[in-house]
N, C-alpha and C positions, 0 to 999 in steps of 0.2 A: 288370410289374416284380416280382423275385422281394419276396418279402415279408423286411422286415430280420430277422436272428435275435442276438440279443444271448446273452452268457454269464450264468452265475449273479453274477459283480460287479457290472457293468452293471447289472443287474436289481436288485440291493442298494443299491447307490449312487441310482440313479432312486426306489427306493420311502423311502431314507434321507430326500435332497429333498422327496420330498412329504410328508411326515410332518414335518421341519423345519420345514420354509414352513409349515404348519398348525399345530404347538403354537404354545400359548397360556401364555407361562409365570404363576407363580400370583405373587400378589401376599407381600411379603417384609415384614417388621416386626421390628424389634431394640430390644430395651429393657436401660438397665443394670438391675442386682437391688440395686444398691448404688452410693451414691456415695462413698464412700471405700475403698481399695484392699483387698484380701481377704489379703491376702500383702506386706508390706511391714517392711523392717527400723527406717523409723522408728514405726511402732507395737508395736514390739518381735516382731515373726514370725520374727523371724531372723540369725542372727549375721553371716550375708553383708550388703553395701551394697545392691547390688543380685539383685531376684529378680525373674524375669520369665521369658515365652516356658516358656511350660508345656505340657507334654502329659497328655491325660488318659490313666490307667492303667486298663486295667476291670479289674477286681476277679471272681475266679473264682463265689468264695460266697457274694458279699454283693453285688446289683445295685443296691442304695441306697448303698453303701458309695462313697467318692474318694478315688482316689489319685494326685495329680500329680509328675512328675516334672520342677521346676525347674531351671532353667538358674540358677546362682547365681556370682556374681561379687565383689568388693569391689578396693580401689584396692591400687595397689604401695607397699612400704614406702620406696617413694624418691617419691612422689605429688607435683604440684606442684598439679595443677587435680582436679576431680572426673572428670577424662575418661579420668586415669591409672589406666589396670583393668589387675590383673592376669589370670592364667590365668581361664577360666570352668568349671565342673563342672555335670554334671548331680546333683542331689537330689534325696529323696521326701522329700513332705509330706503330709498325710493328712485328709481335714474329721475334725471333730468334731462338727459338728451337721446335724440333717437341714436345714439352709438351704443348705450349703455357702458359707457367708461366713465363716466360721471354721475355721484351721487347725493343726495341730501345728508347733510351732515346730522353723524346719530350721537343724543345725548343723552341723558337721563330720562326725560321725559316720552323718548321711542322706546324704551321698556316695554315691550306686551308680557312675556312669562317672566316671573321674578321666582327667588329663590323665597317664597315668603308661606311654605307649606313645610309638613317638619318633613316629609320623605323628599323635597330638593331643596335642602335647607344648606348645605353645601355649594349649588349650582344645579344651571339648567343647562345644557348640552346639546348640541349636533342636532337641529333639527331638521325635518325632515315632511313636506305638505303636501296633502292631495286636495283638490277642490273635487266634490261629489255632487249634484246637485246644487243646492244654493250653500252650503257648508263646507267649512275649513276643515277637513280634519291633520293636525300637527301631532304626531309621534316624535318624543325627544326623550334627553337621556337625564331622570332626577338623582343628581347624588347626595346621600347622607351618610350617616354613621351610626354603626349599630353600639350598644353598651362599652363595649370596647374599644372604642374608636376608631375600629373598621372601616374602611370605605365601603357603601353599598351602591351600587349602578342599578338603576329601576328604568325600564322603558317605561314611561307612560304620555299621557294621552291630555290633547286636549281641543274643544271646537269651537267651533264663532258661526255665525249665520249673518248677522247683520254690524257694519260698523265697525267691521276686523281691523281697523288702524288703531283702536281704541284699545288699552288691557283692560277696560272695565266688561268689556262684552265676551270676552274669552271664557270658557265653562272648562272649568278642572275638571277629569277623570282618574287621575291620579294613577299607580301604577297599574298597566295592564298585567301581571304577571305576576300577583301582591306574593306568593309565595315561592316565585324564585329570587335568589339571594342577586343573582349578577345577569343583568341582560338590559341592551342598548340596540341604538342605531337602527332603527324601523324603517323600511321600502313598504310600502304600501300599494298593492296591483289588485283593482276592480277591474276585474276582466270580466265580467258579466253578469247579469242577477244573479245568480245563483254560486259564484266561485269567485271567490275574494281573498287573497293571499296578504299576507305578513313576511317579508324575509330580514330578519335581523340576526344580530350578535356578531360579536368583533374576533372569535377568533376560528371558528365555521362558521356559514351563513346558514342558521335554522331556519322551518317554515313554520306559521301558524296560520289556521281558518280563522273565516267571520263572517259572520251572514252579516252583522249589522254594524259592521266597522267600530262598534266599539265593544264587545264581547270578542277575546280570541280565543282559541282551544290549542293549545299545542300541540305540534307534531312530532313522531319520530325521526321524520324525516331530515335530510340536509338539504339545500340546493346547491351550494360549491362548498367545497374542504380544500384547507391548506395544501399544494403539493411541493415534495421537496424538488430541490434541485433545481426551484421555479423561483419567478420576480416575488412569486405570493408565497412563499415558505412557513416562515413567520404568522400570517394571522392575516385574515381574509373578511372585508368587512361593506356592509351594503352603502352601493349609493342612494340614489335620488330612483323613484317609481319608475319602473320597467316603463320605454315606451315603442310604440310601434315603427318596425320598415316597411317597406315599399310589398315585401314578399312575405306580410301580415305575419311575419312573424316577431318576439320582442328584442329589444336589444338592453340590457342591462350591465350598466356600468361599477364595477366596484373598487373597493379600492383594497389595498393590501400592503402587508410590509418583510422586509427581510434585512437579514443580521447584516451587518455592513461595517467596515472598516475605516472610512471614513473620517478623518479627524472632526472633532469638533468640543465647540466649550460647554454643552452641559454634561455634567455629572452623569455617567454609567449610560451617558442616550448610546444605542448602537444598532440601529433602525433607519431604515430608511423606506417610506412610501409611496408605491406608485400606482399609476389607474388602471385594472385590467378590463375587459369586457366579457361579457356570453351574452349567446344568442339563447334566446326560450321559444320553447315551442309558442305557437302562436295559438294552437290548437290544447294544451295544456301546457301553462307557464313552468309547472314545474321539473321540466323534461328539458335538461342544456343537451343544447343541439350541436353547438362549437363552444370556445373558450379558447382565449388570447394564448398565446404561449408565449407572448414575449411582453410589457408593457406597451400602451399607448402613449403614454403622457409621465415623465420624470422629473424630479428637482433637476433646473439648470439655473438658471439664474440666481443673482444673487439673494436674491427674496422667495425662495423657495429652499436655496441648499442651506443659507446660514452656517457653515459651517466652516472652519480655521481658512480657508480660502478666497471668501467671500467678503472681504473689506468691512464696511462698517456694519454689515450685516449681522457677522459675527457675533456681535453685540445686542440685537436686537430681538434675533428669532426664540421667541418660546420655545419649540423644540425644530430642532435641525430638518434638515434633508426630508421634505414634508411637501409636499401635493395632497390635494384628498377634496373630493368630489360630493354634495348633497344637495344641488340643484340646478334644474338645466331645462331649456326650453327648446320643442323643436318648431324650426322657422321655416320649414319645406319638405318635402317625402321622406329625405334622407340627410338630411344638415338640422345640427343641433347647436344653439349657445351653450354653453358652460361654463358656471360658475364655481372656480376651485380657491383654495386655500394655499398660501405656502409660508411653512415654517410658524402654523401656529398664530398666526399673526396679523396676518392680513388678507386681501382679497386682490385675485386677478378673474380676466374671461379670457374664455377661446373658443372657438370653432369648430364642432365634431361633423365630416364630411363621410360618407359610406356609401361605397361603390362598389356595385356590384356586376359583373362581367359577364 
């Protein structure tokens, strides 16, 4: 019998599998840094209602230095319940102390993306940064409405080089995707000249190429899908840019939601979100090597669950039983800050520690 001859895929794909089937992913641990919100308007942070859904900004010259760019929100002048939100914008807000629990209060004038374009003429959304060379690049989510008064979800794009505290220096690209109807929430991974990944959308996580970070190409491809019977059931959606372990390979965090029984006071809410992880190949990102089977990180607290349990919280949270995760910085091989969300509303941090045995 002639001896089989397989191509170079073949041969990639077989040594991918055994390398899969054998890692051993490392053990995971998530701590809050604080148990009351870091960023929140009723402790005076901010002239918005709501601030939440943060990304982290790095900072060129100052590697101890933060700079978040809030998603900030407050209610319509015609409001009848706390659910009535107007437009959203994105804001910088800055620490002041090396703990990172304290921030510069964000007003009107921290505005960097407004809604002042007709495709986010609704709002600007969940952003999301990579710094590339000397440039911003921010993927976030533009909503409009089409003839019908549809809501339309646009990922698009936009960069700064010099001066990024400024909204006058920021350069619209508008949507990456102008001919898809619905698509959000962009991770962004420059893994090397020549392989540059996109993983967005909220309810699988699709991929997209780019040689030049602002042209994508879609894929067929997925990199995680809902599974049932799991924390992530419901809808499966990208955090903050894949970044590096110790065992060079990636660690990406997402976030996700599932049906939930839960009392609470908004209308038909019946979801609850929590932060999963996977490990990516190091060697091609698009290759999940592990994946959480249980969450990391849940609503507990009052300012995360919001929900008929939770005192005056109750009252407060935009939507209920809500963590969710779009920026994070790592502070050593294997410990990461993170900056999450809870209830729509506000902002806390915690601790991501990964150990590997």
């Amino acid at each position: 019998m002639a001896p089989l001859k397989l191509n170079t895929s073949s041969l990639l794909l077989i040594i991918f599998i055994s390398y899969s089937l054998s890692y051993v992913p490392p053990r995971m641990e998530m701590k809050r840094l604080s148990n009351i919100p870091i960023i929140s308007s009723w402790d005076s942070n901010s002239d918005f209602l709501y601030n939440y859904n943060s990304a982290l900004m790095p900072t060129v010259n100052d590697s101890n230095a933060v700079a978040l760019l809030v998603r900030v929100q407050s209610l319509r002048n015609d409001s009848k319940t706390i659910y009535d939100v107007g437009p959203s914008k994105i804001a910088l807000s800055r620490s002041i102390d090396n703990t990172y629990l304290k921030y510069t209060h964000i007003s009107q004038q921290d505005i960097l993306i407004d809604n002042d374009q007709e495709y986010q003429s609704i709002g600007t959304e969940d952003p999301r940064i990579v710094l590339f060379g000397n440039t911003y690049y921010l993927l976030y989510t533009a909503l409009s409405s089409d003839s019908q008064g549809i809501w339309r979800a646009q990922l698009a794009l936009a960069t700064c080089e010099l001066n990024c505290f400024s909204k006058l220096n920021w350069k619209y690209y508008g949507p990456i995707f102008p001919n898809v109807f619905w698509s959000k929430s962009g991770s962004l991974l420059v893994h090397n000249e020549t392989h540059r990944y996109l993983f967005f959308n909220d309810s699988n996580i699709a991929i997209a190429l780019t040689k030049d970070l602002i042209h994508y190409d879609l894929s067929s491809s997925f990199l995680l899908k809902t599974r049932p019977d799991h924390f992530d059931s419901a809808l499966v959606e990208a955090g903050p840019q894949p970044l590096k372990l110790s065992d060079n390979n990636y660690l990406f965090l997402y976030n996700s939601a599932r049906h939930t029984t839960i009392p609470n006071l908004k209308p038909n809410w019946n979801l609850q979100y929590n932060l999963g992880w996977a490990i990516l190949n190091g060697d091609d990102p698009t290759q999940v090597l592990a994946r959480s089977e249980q969450p990391i990180f849940s609503p507990e607290l009052d300012w995360e669950r919001c929900d008929t349990q939770s005192g005056e919280w109750a009252n407060r949270g935009l939507t209920p039983l809500v963590i969710f995760i779009e920026g994070w910085k790592k502070t050593d091989e294997n410990r990461f800050l993170v900056w999450y969300q809870g209830c729509d509303s506000t902002m806390g941090l915690a601790e991501l520690r990964v150990y590997f045995s």
